[in-house]
PyMOL CGO cylinders between C-alpha atoms (Angstrom):
from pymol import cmd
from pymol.cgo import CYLINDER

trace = [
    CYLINDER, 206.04, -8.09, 152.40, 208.27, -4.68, 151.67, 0.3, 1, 1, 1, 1, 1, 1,
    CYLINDER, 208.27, -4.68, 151.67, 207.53, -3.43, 155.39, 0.3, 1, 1, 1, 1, 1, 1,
    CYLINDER, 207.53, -3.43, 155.39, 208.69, -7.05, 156.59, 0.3, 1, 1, 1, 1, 1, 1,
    CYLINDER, 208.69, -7.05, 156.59, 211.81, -7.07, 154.45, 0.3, 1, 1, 1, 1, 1, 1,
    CYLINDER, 211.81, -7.07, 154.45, 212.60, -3.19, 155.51, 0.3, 1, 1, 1, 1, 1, 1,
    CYLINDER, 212.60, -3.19, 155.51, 212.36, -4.49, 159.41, 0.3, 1, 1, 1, 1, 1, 1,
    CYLINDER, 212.36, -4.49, 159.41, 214.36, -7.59, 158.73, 0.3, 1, 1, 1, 1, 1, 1,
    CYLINDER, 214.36, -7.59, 158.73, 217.35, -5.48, 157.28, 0.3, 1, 1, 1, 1, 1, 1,
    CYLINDER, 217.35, -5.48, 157.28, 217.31, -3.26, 160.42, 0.3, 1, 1, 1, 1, 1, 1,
    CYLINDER, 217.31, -3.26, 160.42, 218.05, -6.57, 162.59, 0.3, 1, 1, 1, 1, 1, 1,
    CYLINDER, 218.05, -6.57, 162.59, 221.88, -6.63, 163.78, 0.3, 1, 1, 1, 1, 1, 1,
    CYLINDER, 221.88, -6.63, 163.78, 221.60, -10.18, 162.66, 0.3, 1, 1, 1, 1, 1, 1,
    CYLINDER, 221.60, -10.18, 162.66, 220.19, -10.41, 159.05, 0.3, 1, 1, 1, 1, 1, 1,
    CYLINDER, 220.19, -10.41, 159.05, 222.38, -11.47, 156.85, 0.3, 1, 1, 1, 1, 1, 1,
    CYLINDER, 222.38, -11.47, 156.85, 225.39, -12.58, 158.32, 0.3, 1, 1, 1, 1, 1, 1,
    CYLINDER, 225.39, -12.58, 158.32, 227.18, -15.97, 157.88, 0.3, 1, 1, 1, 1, 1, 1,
    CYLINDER, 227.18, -15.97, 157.88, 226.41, -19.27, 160.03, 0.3, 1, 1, 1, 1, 1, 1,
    CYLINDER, 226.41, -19.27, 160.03, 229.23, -20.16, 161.92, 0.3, 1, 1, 1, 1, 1, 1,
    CYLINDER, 229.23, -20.16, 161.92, 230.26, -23.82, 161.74, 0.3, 1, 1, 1, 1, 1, 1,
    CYLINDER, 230.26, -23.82, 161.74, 228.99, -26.21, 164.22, 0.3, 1, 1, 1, 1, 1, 1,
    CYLINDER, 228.99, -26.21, 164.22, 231.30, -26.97, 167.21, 0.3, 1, 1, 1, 1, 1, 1,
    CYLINDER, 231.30, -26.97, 167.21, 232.37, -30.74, 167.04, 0.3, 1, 1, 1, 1, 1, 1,
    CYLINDER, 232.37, -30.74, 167.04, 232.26, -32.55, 169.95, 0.3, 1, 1, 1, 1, 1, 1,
    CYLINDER, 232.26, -32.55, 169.95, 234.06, -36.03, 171.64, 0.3, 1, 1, 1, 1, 1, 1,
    CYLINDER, 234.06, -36.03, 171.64, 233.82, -37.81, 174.71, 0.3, 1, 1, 1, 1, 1, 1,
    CYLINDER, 233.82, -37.81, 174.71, 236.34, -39.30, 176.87, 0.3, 1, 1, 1, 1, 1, 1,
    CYLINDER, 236.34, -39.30, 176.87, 236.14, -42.22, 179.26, 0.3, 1, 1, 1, 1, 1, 1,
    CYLINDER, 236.14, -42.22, 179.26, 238.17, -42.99, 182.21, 0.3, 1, 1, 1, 1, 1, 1,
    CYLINDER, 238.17, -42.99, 182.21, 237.54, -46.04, 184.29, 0.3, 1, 1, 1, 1, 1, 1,
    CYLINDER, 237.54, -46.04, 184.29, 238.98, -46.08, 187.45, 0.3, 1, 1, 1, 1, 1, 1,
    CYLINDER, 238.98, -46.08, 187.45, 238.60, -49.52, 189.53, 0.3, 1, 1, 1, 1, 1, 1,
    CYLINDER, 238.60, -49.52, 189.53, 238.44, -49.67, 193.14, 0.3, 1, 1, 1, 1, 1, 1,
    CYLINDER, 238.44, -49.67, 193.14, 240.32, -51.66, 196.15, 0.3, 1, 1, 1, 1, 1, 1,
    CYLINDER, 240.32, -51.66, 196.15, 240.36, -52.81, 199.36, 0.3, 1, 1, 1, 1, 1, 1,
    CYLINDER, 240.36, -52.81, 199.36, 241.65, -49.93, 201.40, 0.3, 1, 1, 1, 1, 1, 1,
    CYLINDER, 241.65, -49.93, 201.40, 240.83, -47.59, 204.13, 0.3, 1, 1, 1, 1, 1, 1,
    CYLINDER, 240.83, -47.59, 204.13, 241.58, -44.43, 202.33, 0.3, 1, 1, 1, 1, 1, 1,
    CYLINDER, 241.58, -44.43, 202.33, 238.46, -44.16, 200.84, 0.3, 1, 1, 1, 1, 1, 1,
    CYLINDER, 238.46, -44.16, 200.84, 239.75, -40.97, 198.45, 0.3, 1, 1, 1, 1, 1, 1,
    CYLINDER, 239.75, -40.97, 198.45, 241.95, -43.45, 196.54, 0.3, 1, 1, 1, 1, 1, 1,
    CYLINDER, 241.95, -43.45, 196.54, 240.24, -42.99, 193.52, 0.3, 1, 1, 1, 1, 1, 1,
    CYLINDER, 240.24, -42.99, 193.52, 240.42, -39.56, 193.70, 0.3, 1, 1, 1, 1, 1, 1,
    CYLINDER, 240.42, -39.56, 193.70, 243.85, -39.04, 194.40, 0.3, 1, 1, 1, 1, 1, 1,
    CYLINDER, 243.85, -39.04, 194.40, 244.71, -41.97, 191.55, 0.3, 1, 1, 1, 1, 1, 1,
    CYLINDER, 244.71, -41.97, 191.55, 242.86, -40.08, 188.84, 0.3, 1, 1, 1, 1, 1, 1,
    CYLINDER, 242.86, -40.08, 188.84, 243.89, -36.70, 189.69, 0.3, 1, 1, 1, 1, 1, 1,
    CYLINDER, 243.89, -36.70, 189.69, 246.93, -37.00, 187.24, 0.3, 1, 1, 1, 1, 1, 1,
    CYLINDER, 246.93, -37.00, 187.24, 245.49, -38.90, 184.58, 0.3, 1, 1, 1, 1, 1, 1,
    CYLINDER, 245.49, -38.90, 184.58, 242.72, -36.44, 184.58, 0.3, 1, 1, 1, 1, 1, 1,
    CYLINDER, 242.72, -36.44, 184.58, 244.72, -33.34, 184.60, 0.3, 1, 1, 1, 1, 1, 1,
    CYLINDER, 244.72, -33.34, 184.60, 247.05, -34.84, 181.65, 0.3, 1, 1, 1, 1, 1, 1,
    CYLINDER, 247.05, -34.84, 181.65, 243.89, -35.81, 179.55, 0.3, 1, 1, 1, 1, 1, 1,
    CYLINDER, 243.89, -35.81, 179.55, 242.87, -32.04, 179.99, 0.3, 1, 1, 1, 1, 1, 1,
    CYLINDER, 242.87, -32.04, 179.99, 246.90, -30.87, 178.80, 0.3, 1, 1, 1, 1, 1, 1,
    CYLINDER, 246.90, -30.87, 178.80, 246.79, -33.12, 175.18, 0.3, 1, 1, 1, 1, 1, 1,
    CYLINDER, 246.79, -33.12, 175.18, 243.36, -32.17, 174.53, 0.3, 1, 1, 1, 1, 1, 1,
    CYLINDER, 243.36, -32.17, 174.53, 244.23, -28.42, 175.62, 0.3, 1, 1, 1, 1, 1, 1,
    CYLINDER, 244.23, -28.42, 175.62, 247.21, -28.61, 172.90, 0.3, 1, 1, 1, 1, 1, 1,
    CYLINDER, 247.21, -28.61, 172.90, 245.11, -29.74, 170.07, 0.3, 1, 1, 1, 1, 1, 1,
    CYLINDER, 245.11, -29.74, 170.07, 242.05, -26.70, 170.48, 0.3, 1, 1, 1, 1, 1, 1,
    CYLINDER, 242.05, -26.70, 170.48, 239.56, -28.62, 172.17, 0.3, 1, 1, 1, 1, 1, 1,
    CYLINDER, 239.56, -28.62, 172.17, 237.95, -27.43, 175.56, 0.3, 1, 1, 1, 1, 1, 1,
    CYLINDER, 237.95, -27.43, 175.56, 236.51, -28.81, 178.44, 0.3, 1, 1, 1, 1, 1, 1,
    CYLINDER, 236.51, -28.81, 178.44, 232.85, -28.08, 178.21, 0.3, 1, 1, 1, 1, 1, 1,
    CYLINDER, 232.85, -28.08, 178.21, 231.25, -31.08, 181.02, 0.3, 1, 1, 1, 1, 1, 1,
    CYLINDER, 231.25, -31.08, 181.02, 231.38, -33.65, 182.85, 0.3, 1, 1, 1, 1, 1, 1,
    CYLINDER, 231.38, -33.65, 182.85, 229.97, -36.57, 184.70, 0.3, 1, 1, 1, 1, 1, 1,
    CYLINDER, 229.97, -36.57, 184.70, 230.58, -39.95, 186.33, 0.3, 1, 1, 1, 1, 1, 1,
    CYLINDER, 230.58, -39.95, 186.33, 228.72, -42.82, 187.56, 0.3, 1, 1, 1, 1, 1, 1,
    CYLINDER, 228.72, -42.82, 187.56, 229.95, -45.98, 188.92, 0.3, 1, 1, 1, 1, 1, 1,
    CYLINDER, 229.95, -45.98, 188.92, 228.69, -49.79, 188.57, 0.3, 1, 1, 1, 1, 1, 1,
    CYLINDER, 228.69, -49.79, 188.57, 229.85, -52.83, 191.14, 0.3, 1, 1, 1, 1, 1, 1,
    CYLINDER, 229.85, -52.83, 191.14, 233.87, -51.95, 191.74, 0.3, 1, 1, 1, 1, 1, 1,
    CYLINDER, 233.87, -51.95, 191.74, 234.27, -49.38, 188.91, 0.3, 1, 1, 1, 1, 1, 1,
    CYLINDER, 234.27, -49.38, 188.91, 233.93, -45.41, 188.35, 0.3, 1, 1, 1, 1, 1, 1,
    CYLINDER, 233.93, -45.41, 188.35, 233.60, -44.09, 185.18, 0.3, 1, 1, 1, 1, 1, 1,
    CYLINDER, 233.60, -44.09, 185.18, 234.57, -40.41, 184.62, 0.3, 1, 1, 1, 1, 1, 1,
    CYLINDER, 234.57, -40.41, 184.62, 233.17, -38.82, 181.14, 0.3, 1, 1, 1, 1, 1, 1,
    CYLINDER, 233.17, -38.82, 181.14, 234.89, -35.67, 179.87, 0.3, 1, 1, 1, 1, 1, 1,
    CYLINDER, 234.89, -35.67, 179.87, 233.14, -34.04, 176.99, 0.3, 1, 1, 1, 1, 1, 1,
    CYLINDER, 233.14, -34.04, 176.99, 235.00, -31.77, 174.71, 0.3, 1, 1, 1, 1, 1, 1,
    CYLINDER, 235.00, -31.77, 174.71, 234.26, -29.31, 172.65, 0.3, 1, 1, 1, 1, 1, 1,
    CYLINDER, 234.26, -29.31, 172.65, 236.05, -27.51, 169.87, 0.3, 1, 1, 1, 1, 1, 1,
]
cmd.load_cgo(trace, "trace")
């Protein structure tokens, strides 16, 4: 066990302190579609919303680590998953 113990103490790592884990939360926007041509309206509607979600959540420490969306019948849902 000595040898062991004299190799762990070489390691860069032994010893030092675990940091705390990250905490994470989840955002959901639903967006709901129409009866247009443009078919970017969604887009273009949630561009703003989006980009202020990102600003308060930005303020308060927490970062933008993924996303996703999916949509079901006339809605889209856009998830936003923090981390801090």
């Amino acid at each position: 066990m000595g040898k062991w113990k004299t190799i762990f103490r070489k390691c860069p790592f032994y010893g030092q302190i675990k940091k705390p884990m990250k905490e994470y939360k989840v955002e959901t926007l639903i967006y709901y579609s129409k009866l247009t041509f443009d078919k970017y309206h969604i887009v273009d509607s949630s561009k703003k919303d989006i980009q202020e979600k990102l600003n308060s959540y930005a303020k308060d420490g927490w970062r933008l680590a993924s996303t996703d969306a999916s949509n079901f019948g006339a809605a889209m849902y856009i998830y936003l998953y923090f981390e801090k």
